[in-house]
C-alpha positions as CSV (number, residue, x, y, z in Angstrom):
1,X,0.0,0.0,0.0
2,X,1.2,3.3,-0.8
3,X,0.9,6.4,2.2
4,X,-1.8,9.0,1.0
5,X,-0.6,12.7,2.6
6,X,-3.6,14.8,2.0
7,X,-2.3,18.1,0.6
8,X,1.6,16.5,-0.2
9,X,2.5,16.2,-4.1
10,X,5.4,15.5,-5.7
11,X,7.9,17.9,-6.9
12,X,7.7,19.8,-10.1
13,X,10.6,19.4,-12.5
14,X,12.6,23.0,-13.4
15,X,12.0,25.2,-16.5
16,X,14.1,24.4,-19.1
17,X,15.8,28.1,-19.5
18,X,16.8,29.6,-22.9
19,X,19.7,31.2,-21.8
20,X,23.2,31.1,-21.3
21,X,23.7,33.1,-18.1
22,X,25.5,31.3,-15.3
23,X,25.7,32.6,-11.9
24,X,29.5,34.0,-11.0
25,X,29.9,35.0,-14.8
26,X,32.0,38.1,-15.2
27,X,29.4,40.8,-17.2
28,X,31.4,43.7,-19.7
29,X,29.7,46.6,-20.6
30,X,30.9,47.3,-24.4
31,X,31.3,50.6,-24.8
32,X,28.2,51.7,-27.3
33,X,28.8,51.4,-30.9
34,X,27.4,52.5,-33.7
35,X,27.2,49.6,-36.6
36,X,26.2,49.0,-40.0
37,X,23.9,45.9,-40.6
38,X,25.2,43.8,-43.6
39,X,23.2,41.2,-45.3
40,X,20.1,41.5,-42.5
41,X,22.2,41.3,-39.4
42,X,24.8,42.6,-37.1
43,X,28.2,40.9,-36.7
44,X,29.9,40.1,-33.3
45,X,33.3,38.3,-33.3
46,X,33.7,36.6,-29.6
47,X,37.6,36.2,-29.3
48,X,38.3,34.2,-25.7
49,X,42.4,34.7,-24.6
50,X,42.7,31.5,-22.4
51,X,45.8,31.2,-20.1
52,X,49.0,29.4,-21.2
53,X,48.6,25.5,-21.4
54,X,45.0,25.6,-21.9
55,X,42.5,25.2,-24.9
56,X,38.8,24.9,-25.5
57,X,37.5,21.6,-24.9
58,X,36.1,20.2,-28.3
59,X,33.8,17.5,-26.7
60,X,32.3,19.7,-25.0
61,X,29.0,21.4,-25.8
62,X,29.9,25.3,-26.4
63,X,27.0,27.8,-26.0
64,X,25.5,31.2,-26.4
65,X,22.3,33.2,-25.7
66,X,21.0,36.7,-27.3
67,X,18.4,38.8,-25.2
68,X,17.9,42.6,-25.8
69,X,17.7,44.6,-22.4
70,X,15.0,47.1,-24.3
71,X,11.5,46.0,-25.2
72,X,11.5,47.1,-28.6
73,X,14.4,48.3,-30.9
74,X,16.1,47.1,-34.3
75,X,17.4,43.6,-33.5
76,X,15.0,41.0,-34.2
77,X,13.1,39.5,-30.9
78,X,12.3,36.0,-32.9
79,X,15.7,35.5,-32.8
80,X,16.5,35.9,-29.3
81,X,16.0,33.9,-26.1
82,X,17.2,31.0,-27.8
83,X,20.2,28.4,-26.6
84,X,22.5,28.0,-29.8
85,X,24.8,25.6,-29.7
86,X,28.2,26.2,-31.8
87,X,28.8,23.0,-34.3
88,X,32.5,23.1,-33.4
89,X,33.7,24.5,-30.3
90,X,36.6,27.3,-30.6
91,X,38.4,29.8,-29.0
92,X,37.5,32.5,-31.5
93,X,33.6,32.1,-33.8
94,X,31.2,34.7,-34.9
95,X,27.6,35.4,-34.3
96,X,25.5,36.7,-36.9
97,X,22.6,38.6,-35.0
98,X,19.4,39.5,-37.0
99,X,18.0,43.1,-37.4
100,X,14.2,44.0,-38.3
101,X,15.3,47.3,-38.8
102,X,18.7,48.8,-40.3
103,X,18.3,51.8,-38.1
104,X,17.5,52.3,-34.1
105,X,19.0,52.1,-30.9
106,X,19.1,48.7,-29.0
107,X,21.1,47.1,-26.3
108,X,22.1,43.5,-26.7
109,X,23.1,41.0,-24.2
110,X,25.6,37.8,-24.9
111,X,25.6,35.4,-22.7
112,X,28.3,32.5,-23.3
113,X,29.2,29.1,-21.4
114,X,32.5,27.5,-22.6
115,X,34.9,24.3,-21.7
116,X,38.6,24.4,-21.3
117,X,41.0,22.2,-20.4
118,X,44.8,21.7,-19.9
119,X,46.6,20.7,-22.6
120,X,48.6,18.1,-20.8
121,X,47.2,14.1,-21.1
122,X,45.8,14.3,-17.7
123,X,44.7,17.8,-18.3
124,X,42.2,19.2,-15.3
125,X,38.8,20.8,-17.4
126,X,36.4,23.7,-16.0
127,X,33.6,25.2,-16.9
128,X,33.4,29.2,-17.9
129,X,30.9,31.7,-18.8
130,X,30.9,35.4,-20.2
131,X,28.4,37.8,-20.2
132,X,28.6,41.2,-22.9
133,X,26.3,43.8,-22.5
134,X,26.5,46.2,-25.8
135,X,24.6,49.4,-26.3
136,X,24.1,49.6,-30.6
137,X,23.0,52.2,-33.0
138,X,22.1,50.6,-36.1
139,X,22.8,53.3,-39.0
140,X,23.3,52.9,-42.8
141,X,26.2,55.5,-42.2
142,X,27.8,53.5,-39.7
143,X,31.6,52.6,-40.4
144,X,31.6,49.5,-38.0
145,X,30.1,46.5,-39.6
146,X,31.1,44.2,-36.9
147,X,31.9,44.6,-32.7
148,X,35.0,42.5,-31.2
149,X,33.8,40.9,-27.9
150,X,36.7,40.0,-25.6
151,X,36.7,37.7,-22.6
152,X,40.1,37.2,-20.9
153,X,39.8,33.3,-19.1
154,X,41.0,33.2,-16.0
């Protein structure tokens, strides 16, 4: 027989979240940049410096997440709030992030989880996470077509 607790039910399972963002992640604040949006979208390069001795793991499953801070603005909202997983994971990749709109204001949120490891045979592996907050101006006179996002492992 199985105990009946009147009132006592089991445990819901957790939301599945959509983003990247890991607690302890170390946030920048681009400075704001005014960009041009080629072929639909704005280009971000993510470049990670890890220490010496280290590399990305590529067994591991490398990550981002796009949110906009703003309720409306240029960058498309169907595209963001969305895990995307990279096909290969590297030190250095771009994102391609989707515009409605080649002109407006907009700030953009990155939020990265990577897996590195020592280089040596018995190498120890951690896990790491970014997060880049980046104030845009979308403008068909902009002279930027792409922003560098840096993230300095430590």
């Amino acid at each position: 027989t199985t105990l009946q607790i009147k009132g006592l039910a089991p445990p819901s399972l957790p939301k599945e979240t959509t983003s990247h963002i890991v607690r302890g992640a170390k946030t920048t604040r681009v400075p704001a940049s005014t960009v041009k949006v080629v072929d639909g979208a704005v280009k971000l390069t993510v470049r990670l410096e890890l220490p010496a001795g280290w590399k990305i793991n590529p067994r591991a499953p490398m990550g981002y997440s796009l949110s906009t801070i703003n309720k409306e603005g240029p960058l498309d909202r169907a595209a963001m709030e969305k895990k995307i997983r990279l096909e290969e994971p590297a030190a250095e990749f771009e994102i391609s992030v989707p515009a409605a709109a080649a002109e407006g204001k907009d700030t953009l949120r990155v939020a990265l989880t990577y897996y590195f490891c020592q280089e040596s045979a018995e190498g120890l592996c951690k896990v790491g996470s970014a997060i880049w907050i980046i104030p845009l101006t979308l403008s068909a006179n902009g002279k930027k077509t792409q922003i560098d996002l840096q993230h300095k492992v430590e």
